[in-house]
C-alpha positions as CSV (number, residue, x, y, z in Angstrom):
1,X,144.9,176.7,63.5
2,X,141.5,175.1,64.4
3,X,139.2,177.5,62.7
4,X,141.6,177.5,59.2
5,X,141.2,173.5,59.8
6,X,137.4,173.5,60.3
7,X,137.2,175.9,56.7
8,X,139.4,172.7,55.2
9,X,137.2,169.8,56.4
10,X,133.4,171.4,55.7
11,X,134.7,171.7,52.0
12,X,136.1,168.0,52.1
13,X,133.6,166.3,54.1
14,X,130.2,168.7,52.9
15,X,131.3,170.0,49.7
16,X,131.0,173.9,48.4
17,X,126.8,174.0,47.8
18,X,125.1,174.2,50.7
19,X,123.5,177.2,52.8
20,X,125.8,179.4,55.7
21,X,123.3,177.8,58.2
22,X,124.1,174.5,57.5
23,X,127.9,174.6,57.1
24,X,127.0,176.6,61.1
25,X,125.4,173.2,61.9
26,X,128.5,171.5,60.5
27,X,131.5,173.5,61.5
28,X,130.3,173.2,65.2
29,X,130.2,169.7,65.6
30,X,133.0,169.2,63.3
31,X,134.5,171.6,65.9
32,X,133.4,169.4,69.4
33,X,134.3,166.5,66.9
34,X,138.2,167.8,66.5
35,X,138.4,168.9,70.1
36,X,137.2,165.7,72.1
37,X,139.2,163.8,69.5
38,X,142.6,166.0,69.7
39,X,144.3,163.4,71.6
40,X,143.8,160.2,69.6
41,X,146.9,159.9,68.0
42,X,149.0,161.7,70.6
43,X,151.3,159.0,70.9
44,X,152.5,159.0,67.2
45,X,153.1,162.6,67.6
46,X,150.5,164.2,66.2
47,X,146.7,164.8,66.9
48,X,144.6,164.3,64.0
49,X,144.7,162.5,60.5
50,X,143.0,163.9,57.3
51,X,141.4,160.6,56.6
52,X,138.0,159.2,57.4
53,X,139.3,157.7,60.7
54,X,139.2,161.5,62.3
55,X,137.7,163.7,59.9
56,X,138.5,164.4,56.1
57,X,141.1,167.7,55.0
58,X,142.1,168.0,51.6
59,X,143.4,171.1,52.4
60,X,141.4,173.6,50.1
61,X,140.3,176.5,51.8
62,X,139.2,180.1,51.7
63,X,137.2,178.8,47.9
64,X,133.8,179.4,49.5
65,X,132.0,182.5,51.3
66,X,129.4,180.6,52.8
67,X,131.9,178.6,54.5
68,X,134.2,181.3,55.6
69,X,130.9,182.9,57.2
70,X,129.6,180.2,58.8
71,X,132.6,179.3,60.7
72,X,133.8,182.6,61.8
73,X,130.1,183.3,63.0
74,X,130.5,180.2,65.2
75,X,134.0,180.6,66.5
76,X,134.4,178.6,69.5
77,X,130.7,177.4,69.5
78,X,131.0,173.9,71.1
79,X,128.4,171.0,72.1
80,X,128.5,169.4,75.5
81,X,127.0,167.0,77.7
82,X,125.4,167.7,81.1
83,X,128.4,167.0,82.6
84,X,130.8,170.1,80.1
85,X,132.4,167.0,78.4
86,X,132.8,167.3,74.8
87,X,129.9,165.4,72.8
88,X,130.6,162.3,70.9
89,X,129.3,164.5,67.5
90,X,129.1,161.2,65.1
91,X,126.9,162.4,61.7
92,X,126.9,160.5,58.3
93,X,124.5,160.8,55.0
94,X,121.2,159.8,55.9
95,X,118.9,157.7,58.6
96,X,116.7,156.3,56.4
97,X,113.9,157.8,58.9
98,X,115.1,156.8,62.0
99,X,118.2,157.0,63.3
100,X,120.0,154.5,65.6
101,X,121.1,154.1,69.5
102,X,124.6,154.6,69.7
103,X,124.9,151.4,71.8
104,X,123.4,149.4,69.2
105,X,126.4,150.0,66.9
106,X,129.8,150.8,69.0
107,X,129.3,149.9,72.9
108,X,128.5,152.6,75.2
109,X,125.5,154.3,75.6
110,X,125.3,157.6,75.8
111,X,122.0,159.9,76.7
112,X,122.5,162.8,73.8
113,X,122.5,159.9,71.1
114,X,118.9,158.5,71.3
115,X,117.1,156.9,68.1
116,X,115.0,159.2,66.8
117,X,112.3,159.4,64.4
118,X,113.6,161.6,61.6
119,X,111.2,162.8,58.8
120,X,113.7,165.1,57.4
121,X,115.6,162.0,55.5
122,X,112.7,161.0,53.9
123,X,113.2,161.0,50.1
124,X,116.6,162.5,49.9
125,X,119.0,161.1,47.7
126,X,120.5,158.5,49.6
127,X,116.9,157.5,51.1
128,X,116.9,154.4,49.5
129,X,119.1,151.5,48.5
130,X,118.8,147.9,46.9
131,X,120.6,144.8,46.5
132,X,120.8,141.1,45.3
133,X,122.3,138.7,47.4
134,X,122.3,134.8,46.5
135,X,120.5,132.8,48.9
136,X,122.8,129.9,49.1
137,X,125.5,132.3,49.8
138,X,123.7,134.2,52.5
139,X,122.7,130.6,54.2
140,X,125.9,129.6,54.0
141,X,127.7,133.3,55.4
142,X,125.2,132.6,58.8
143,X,126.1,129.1,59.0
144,X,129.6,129.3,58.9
145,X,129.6,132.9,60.5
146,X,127.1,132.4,63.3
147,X,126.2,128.3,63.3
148,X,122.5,129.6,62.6
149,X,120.5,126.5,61.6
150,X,119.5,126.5,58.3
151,X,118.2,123.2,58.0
152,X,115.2,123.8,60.2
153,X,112.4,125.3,57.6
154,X,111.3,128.3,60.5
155,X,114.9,129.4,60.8
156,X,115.8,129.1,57.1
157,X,112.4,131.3,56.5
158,X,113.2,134.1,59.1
159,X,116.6,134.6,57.5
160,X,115.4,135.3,54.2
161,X,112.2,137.2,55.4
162,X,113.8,139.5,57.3
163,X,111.4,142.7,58.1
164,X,113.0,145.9,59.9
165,X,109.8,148.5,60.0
166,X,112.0,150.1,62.9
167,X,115.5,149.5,63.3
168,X,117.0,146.2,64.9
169,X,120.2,145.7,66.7
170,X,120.2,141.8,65.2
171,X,119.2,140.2,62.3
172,X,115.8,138.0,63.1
173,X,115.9,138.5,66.8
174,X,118.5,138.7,70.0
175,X,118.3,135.1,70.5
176,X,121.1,134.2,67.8
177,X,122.9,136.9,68.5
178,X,124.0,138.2,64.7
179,X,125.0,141.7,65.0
180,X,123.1,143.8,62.0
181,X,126.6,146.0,62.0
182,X,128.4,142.5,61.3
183,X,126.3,141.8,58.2
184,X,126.4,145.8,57.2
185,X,130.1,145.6,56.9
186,X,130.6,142.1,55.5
187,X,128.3,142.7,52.4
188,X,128.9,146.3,52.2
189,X,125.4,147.3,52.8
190,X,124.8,151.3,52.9
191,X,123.2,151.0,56.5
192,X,122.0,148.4,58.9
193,X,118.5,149.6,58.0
194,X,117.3,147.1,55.8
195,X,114.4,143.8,55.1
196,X,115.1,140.8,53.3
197,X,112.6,139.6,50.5
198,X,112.7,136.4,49.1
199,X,113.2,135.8,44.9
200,X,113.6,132.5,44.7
201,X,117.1,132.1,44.0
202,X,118.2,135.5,44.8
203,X,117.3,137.8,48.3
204,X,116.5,141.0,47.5
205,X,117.9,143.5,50.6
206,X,115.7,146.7,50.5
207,X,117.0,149.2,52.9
208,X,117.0,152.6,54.0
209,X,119.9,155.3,54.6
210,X,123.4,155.5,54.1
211,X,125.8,155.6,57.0
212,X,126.2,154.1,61.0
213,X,122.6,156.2,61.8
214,X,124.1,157.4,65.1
215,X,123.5,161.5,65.0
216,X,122.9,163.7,62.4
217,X,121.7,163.1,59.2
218,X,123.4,165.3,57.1
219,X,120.7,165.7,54.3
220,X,118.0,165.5,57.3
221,X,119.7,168.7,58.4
222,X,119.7,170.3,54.8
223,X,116.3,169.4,54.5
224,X,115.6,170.9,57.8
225,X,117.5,174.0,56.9
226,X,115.5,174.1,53.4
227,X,112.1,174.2,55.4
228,X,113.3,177.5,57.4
229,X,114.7,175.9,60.2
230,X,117.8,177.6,61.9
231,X,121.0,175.7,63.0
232,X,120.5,175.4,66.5
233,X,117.1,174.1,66.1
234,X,118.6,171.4,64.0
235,X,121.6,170.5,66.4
236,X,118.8,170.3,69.5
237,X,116.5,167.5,67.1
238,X,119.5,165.0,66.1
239,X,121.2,165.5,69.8
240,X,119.2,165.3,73.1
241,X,119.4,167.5,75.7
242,X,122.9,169.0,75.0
243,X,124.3,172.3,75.4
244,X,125.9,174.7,73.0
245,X,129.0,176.8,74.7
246,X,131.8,179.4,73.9
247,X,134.8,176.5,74.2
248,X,136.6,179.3,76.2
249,X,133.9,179.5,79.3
250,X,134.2,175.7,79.7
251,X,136.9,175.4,81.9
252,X,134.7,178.1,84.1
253,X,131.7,175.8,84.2
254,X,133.8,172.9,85.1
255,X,135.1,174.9,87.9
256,X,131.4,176.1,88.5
């Protein structure tokens, strides 16, 4: 049953100590996330996994109140585009201040995920991140990776002086074409929000947020819900211009 499943993944994905207006934010676009996704694996015979790939389901339930409350008072609540079609409802940990385009980190843009500027991340727990990279082995990674020249001293410079005040698509600039996603998942950075300092021997990455960026921010949205803001006010700030509807009336406003 879709609502016993929602109960399952807000205590795996969310955990058991956060407010009934957040787990509201989170058990509706868990919800759109389940529905536009319920024929991903149809042709292995089933529709979801309980893995990361879909969303996670250890299969606890009916442990927590808040949770219980939260998605029984938003049974059937769904987000969707201009056009009735189930949003793409990505979320991760934080932004780092800014989240990202969606076309700057899988391939199709779409208008309800927009970068935004997001002051509710600030300062959280997974605001900030550092780590120590040795130059020589970063030179060598865009050589090999990307032919980038790192004889010539400008190059060589920009690559290790790398400066992100607002987020980038590529490292340096377009013209070399080095996909900040690329280098998030090949050094198992937190996010693609990150500069490069230079130490001599070692590169220092300082970045910001934990996650893809595209979406919500979960602990912007706990923030948000800290400082009195309701769940709808935080689903219309991390997705633009969609629409919250009772699943059932949607076939009617197709028709419409």
């Amino acid at each position: 049953d879709l609502e016993n499943y929602l109960i399952g993944v807000l205590e795996s994905e969310v955990g058991l100590q956060h407010s009934v207006d957040f787990y509201k934010v989170h058990a509706i676009i868990s919800r759109t996330y389940a529905l536009k996704n319920q024929y991903k694996f149809i042709h292995e015979g089933f529709n979801l996994t309980d893995l990361v790939n879909c969303q996670v389901y250890k299969g606890r339930m009916y442990n927590n109140h808040n949770i219980i409350q939260a998605v029984k008072e938003t049974k059937n609540l769904i987000l969707v585009d201009e056009n009735m079609d189930y949003i793409t409802a990505a979320y991760f940990s934080n932004s780092g201040g800014q989240t990202n385009n969606v076309e700057d980190v899988w391939l199709k843009a779409l208008p309800y995920l927009r970068s935004i500027h997001d002051p509710y991340s600030i300062d959280c727990n997974n605001y900030e991140w550092e780590k120590s990279i040795n130059k020589n082995s970063w030179l060598n990674y865009l050589k090999k990776n990307y032919n980038f020249p790192i004889t010539d001293p400008v190059a060589k410079n920009s690559a290790c002086n790398f400066k992100q005040e607002i987020r980038h698509k590529y490292l340096i600039d377009w013209v070399y074409q080095i996909p900040l996603t690329q280098i998030r998942k090949d050094w198992k950075l937190k996010s693609t929000y990150f500069s490069i300092y230079d130490k001599g021997d070692q590169l220092v990455f300082k970045g910001r947020g934990f996650g893809h960026g595209v979406g919500l921010s979960q602990e912007g949205a706990m923030k948000m819900i800290d400082l009195g803001y309701g769940f709808l006010d935080v689903l219309r700030f991390y997705y633009t211009d969609v629409h919250l509807i009772d699943m059932r009336m949607r076939e009617f406003y197709l028709i419409d």
